[in-house]
C-alpha positions as CSV (number, residue, x, y, z in Angstrom):
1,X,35.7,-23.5,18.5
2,X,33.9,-20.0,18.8
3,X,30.4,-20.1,17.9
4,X,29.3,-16.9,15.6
5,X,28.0,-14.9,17.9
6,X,30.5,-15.0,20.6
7,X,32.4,-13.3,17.8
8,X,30.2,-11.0,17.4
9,X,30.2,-9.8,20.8
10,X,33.3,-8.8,21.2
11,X,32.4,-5.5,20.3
12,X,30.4,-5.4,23.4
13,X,29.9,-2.0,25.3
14,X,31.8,-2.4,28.9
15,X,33.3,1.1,29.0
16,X,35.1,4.0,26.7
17,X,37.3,3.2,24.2
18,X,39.6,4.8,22.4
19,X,39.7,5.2,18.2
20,X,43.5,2.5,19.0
21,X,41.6,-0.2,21.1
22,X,39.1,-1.4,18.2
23,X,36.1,0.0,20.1
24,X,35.9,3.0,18.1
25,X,33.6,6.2,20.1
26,X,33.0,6.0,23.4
27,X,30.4,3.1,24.1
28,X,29.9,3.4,27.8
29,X,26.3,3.1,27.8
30,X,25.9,5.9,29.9
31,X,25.5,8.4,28.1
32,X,23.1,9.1,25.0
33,X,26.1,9.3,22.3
34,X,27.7,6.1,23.9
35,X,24.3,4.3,24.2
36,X,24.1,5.3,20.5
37,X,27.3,3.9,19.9
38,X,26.5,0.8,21.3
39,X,23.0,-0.1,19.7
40,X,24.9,1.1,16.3
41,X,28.3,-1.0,16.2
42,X,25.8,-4.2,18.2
43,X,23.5,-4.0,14.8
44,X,26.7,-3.8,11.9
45,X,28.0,-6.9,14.3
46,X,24.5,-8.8,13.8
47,X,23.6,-7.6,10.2
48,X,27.6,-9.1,9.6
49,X,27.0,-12.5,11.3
50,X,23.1,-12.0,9.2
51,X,24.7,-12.2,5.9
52,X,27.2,-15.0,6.1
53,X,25.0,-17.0,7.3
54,X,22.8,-16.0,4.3
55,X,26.0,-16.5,2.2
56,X,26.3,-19.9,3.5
57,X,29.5,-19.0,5.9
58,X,30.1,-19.7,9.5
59,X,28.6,-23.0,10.0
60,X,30.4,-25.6,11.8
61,X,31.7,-28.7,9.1
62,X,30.0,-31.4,12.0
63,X,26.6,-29.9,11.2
64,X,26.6,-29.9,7.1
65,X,25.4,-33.5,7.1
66,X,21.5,-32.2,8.6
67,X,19.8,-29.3,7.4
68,X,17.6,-29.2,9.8
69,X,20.1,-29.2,12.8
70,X,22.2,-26.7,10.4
71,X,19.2,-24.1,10.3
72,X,18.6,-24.8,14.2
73,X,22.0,-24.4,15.5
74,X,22.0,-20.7,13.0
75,X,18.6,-19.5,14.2
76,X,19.8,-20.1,17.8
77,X,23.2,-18.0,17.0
78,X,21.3,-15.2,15.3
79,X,18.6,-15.3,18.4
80,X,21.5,-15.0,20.6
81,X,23.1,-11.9,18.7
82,X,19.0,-10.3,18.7
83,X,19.1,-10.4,22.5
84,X,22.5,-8.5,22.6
85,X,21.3,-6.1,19.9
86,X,17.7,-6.1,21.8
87,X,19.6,-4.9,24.8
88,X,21.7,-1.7,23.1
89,X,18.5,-1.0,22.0
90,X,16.9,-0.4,25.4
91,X,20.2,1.2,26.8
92,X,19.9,3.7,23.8
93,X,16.0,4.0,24.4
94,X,16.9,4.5,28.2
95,X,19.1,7.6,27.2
96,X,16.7,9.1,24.8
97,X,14.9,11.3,27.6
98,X,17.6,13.2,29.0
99,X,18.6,14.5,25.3
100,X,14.9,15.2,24.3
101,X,13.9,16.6,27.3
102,X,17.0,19.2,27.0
103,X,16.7,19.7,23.0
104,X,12.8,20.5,23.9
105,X,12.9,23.5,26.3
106,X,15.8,24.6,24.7
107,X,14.0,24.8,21.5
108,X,10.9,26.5,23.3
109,X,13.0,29.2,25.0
110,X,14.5,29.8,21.6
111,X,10.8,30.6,20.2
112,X,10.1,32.7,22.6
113,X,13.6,34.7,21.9
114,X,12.9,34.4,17.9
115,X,9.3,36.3,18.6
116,X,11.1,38.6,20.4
117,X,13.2,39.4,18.3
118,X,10.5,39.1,15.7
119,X,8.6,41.9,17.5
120,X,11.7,43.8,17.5
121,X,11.9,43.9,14.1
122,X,8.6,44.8,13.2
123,X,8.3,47.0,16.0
124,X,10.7,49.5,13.8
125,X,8.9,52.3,12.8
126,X,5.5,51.2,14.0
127,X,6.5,51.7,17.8
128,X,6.1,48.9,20.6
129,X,2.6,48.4,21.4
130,X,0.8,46.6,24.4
131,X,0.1,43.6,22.2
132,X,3.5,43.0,21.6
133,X,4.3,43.1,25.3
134,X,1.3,40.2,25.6
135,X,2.3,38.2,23.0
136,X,5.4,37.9,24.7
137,X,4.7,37.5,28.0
138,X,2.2,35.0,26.9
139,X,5.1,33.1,24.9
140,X,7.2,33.2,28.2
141,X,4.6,32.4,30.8
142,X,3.9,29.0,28.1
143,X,7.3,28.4,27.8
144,X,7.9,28.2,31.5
145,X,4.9,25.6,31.9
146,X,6.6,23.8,29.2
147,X,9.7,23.7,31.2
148,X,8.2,22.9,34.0
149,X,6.4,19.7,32.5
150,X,9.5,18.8,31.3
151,X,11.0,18.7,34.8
152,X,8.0,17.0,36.2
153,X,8.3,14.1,33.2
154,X,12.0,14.2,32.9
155,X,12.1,10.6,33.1
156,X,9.7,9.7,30.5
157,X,10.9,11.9,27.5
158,X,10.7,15.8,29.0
159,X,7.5,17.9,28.1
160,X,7.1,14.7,25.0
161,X,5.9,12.5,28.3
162,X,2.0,13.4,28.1
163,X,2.3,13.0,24.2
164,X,4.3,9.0,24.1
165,X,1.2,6.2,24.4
166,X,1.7,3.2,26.5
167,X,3.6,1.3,23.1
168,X,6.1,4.2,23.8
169,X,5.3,6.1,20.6
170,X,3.9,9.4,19.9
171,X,0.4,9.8,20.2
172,X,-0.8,11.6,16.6
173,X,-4.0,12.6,18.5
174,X,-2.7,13.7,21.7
175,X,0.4,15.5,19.8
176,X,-2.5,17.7,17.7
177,X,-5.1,18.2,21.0
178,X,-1.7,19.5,22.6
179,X,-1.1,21.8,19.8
180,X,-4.6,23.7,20.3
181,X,-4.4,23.3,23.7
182,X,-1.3,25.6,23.4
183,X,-2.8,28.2,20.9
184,X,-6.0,28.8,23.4
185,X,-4.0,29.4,26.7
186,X,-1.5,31.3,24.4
187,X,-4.1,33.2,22.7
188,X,-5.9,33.2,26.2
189,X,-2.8,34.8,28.1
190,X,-2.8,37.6,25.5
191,X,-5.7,38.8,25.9
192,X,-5.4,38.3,29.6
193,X,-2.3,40.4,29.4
194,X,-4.0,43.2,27.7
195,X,-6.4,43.6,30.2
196,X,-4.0,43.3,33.0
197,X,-2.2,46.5,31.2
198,X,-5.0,48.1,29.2
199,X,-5.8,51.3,30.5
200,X,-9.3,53.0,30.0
201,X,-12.8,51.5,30.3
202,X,-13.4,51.7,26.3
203,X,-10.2,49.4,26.4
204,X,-11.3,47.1,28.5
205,X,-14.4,46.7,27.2
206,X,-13.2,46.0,23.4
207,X,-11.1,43.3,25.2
208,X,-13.6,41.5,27.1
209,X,-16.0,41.4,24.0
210,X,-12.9,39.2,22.3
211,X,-14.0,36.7,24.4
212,X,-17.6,36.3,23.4
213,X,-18.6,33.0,22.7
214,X,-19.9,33.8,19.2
215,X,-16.9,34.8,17.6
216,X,-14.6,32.6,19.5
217,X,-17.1,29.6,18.7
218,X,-15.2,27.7,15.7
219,X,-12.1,27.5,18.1
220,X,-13.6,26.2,20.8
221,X,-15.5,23.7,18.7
222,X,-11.9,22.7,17.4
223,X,-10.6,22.3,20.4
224,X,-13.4,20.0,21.3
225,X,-12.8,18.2,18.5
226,X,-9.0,17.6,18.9
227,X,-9.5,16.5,22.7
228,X,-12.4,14.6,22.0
229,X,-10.4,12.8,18.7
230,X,-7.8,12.2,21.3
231,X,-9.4,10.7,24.2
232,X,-12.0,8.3,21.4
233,X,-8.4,7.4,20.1
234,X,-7.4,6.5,23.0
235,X,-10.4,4.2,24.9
236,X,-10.7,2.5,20.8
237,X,-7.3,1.6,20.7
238,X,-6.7,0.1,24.5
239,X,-10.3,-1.9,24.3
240,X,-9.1,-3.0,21.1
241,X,-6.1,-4.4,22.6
242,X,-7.2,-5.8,25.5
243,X,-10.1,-7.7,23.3
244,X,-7.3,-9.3,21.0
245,X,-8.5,-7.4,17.6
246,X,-5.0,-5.2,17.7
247,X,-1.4,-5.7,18.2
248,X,0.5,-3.9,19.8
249,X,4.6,-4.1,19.7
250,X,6.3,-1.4,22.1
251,X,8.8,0.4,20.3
252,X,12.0,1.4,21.6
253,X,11.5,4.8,21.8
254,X,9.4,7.5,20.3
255,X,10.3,9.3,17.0
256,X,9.3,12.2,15.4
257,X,7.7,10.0,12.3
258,X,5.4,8.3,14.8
259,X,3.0,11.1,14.0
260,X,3.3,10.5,10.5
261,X,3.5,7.0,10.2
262,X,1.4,3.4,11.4
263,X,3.8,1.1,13.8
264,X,5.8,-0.4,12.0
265,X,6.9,2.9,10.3
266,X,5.1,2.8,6.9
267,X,3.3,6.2,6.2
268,X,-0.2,6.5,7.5
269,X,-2.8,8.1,5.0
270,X,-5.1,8.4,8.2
271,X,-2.3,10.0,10.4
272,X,-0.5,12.0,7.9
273,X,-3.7,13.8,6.6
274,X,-5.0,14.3,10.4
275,X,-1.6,16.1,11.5
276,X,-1.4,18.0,8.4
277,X,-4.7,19.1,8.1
278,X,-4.9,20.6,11.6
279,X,-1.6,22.3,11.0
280,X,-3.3,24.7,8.6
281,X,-6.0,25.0,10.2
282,X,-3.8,26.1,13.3
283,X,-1.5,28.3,11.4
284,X,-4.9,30.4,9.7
285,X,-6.2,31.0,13.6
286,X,-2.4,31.9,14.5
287,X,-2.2,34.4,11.6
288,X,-6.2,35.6,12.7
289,X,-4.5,36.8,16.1
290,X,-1.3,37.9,14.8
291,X,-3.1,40.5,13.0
292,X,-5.9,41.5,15.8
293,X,-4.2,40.2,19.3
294,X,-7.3,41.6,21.0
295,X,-9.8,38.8,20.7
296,X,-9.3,35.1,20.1
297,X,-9.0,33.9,16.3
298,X,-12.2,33.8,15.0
299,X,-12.4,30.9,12.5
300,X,-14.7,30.4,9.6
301,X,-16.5,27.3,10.5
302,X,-16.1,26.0,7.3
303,X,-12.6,25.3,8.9
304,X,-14.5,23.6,11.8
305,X,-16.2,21.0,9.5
306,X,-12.8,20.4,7.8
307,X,-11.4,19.6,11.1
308,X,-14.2,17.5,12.2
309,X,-14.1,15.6,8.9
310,X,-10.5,14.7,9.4
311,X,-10.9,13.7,13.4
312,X,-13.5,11.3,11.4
313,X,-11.0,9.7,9.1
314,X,-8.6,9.5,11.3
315,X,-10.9,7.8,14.1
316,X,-12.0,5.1,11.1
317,X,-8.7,4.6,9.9
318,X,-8.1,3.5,14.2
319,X,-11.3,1.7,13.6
320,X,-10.2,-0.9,10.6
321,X,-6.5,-0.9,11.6
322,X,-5.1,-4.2,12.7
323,X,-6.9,-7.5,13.2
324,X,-6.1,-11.4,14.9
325,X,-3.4,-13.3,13.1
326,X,-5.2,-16.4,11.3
327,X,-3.9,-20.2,10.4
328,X,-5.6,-20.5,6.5
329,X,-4.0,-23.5,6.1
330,X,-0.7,-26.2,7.2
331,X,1.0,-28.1,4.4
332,X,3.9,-30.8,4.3
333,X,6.7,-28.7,3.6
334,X,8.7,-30.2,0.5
335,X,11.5,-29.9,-2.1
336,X,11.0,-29.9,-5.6
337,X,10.7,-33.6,-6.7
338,X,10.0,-35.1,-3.2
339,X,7.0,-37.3,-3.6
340,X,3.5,-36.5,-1.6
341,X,3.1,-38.1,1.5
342,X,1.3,-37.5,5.3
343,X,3.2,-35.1,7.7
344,X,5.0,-37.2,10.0
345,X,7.2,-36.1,13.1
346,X,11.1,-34.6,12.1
347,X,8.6,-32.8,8.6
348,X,8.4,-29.2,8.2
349,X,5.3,-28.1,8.3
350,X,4.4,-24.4,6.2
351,X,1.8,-22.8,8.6
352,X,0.2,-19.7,6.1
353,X,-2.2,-17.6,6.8
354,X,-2.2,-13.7,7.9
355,X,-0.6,-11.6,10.8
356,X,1.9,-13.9,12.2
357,X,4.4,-10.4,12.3
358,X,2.4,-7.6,13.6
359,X,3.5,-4.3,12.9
360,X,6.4,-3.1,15.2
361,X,7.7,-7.0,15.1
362,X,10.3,-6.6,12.2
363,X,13.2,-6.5,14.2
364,X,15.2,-10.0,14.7
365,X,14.9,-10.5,18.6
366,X,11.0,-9.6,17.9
367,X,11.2,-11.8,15.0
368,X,12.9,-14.9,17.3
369,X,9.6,-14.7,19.8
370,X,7.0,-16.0,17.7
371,X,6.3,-19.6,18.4
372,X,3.8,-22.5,17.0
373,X,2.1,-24.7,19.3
374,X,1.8,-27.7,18.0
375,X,-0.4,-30.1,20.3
376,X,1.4,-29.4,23.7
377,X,4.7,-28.9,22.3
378,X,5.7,-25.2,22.1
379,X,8.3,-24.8,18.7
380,X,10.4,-21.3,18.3
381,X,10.2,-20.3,15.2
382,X,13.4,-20.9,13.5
383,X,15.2,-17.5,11.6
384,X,16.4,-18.0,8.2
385,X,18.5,-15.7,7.0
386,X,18.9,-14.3,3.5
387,X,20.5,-11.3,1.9
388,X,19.1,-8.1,3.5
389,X,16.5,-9.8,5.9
390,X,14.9,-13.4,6.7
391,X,12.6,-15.5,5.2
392,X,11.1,-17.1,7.8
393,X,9.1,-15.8,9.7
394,X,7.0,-14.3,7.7
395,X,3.8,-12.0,7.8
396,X,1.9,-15.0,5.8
397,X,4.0,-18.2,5.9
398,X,6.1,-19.7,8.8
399,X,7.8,-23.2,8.5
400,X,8.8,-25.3,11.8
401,X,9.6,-28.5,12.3
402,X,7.4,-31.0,13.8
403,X,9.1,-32.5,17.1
404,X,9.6,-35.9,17.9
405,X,7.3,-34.9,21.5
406,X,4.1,-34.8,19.1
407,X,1.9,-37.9,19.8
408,X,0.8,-38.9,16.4
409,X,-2.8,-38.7,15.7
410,X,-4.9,-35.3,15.4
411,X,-3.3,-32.0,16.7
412,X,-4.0,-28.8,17.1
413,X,-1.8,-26.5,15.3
414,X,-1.7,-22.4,16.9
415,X,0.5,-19.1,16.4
416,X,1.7,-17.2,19.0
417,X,2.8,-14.1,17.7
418,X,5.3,-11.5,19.1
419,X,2.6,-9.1,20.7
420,X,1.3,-12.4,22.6
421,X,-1.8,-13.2,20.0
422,X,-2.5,-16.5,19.3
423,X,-5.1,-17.7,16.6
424,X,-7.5,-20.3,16.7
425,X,-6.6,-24.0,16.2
426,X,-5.9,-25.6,13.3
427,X,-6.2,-29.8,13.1
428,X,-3.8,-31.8,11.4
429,X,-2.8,-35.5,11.2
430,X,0.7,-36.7,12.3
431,X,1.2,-40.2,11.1
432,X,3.9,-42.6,12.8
């Protein structure tokens, strides 16, 4: 007899197929659109085999007579169908930079030809002027570093690679010091372009004073600000981590909602307002040298405190975020109308408490890695499968079994979550 999720792989990626074979788009692996192929047909095959098992369906007639070795035997074939589904997600995730690193410069290059054609527009009965030269050499001398960084990262996501964190997301604070570290060289190159082709000493002079430090002040002091946000980010989150106050789940690749959203994809007030409120602030100083291209933006600094005031926020929201998983309290596990008695050895136990699923941790083969040691005796924690999801594990409740291995007597009960976190113990008695 076939066990469920040797059924379900059949549909695994080996090679192309054809729309006649039953493999549907090419699934190769090798390429982004098969790789995407793959991890998408692998996931309707394990959301399938999910919800018959939820419905009750698939479960061998020899193993109807024990619940518990009924639930065991369909956590193990749903574990088994995560690792497959785990794996199409890294082949997909493994693709992901060649496509993004492509899309990017091309969609750099293509700003620089929409200014240009921009300026070509405008420049209609106005004339061509020296700024407009800058402004596009500028654009083309920053789209060339772009494509060169892209080159030099093309393994790790394109010109994306300095913006993805070590959890293989994208960094909201290095994605906004990046964006003003782009508007001063740009706004930089202009004016060093103008010099380079301004002719006449009065010329030069008005120029060089666009560079004094007392108009340009407010975007230098936002510039600080974003780099400094970003590298504070970075040193709070990483000593977090390494202390145990924060998990951390890799993802499988970065997306553009990362900047938007915490890590397990929920929206971020923090984030969202950080990114959104330096995107103004960035398109006022971009409009500020669109109309005088011969000095940098000068920028009210009632703009700066706005910046610094959401660097702030976002910096506390890092701050608070996260925290260890904690054991509240382990119960005997019962149905309705069983009587009260001591947790013995073959009992569920109900383990609640807080953090057991981190953020990042929803998906199944994340799901199958958190364990509960009970005395020496390391238990998996079994999936159970309803409609649309599982209800065990949980955020705040997990139920195991207790193994026949446990010694009776006094044991120390502890989590292990997905991210590797594991709480503090938690005594209980096991009678014989």
């Amino acid at each position: 007899m076939e066990s469920a999720s040797t059924v379900a792989g059949r549909g695994e990626p080996g090679g192309g197929g054809t729309p006649g074979d039953g493999g549907g788009a090419c699934r190769c692996g090798q390429c982004p659109h098969g790789a995407r192929e793959g991890h998408r047909q692998a996931l309707a095959a394990f959301v399938a085999l999910r919800e018959n098992f939820a419905a009750g369906r698939g479960v061998p007639a020899g193993l109807a007579h024990s619940v518990g070795a009924a639930r065991q035997w369909v956590s193990d074939e749903l574990t088994l169908s995560a690792r497959l589904l785990a794996e199409r997600g890294v082949a997909e995730g493994a693709s992901w930079p060649v496509a993004v690193r492509r899309r990017t410069v091309a969609a750099v290059w293509a700003g620089v030809l929409a200014l240009l054609l921009g300026q070509a527009l405008t420049a209609v009965g106005t004339g061509w002027t020296a700024g407009r030269t800058a402004a596009l050499a500028a654009a083309a001398v920053l789209a060339l570093a772009v494509t060169v960084t892209a080159w030099l990262h093309r393994e790790q996501g394109g010109a994306l690679g300095p913006l993805i964190g070590e959890d293989r997301r994208l960094s909201t604070s290095r994605a906004v010091a990046a964006a003003w570290v782009a508007a001063v060289l740009y706004a930089v190159l202009t004016l060093a372009v103008q010099l380079a082709v301004g002719v006449g000493p009065d010329a030069r002079r008005r120029l060089l004073s666009g560079l004094g430090l007392v108009p340009s002040g407010g975007l230098l002091a936002i510039l600080a600000i974003g780099c400094g946000v970003a590298v504070l980010a970075y040193g709070m989150t990483a000593g977090r981590v390494r202390s145990g106050r924060v998990q951390k789940i890799p993802a499988d690749r970065p997306r553009a909602t990362d900047l938007l959203a915490d890590d397990a994809g929920r929206g971020s007030f923090a984030d969202a307002q950080y990114v959104l409120v330096n995107a103004a602030v960035l398109a006022f100083a971009l409009v500020r040298l669109a109309t005088d291209p011969a000095r940098l933006p000068a920028l009210p600094w009632v703009l700066v405190v706005l910046a610094a005031l959401s660097g702030v926020t976002y910096l506390a929201g890092k701050a608070v975020a996260g925290g260890r998983p904690v054991i509240l309290s382990v119960v005997r596990a019962r149905e309705l109308g069983d009587l009260a008695a001591p947790i013995r050895t073959g009992d569920d136990i109900e383990i609640r408490g807080a953090g057991f699923v981190p953020p990042g941790a929803g998906t199944p083969d994340r799901l199958a890695r958190t364990v509960v040691r009970i005395g020496g005796v390391h238990v998996p924690v079994p999936l159970v499968p309803v409609p649309g999801g599982f209800a065990n594990p949980t955020d705040g409740v997990l139920t195991v079994p207790v193994p026949v291995d446990v010694e009776p007597g006094p044991v120390e009960v502890r989590v292990i979550t997905a991210a590797g976190a594991e709480t503090r113990g938690y005594r209980i008695d096991v009678q014989d």
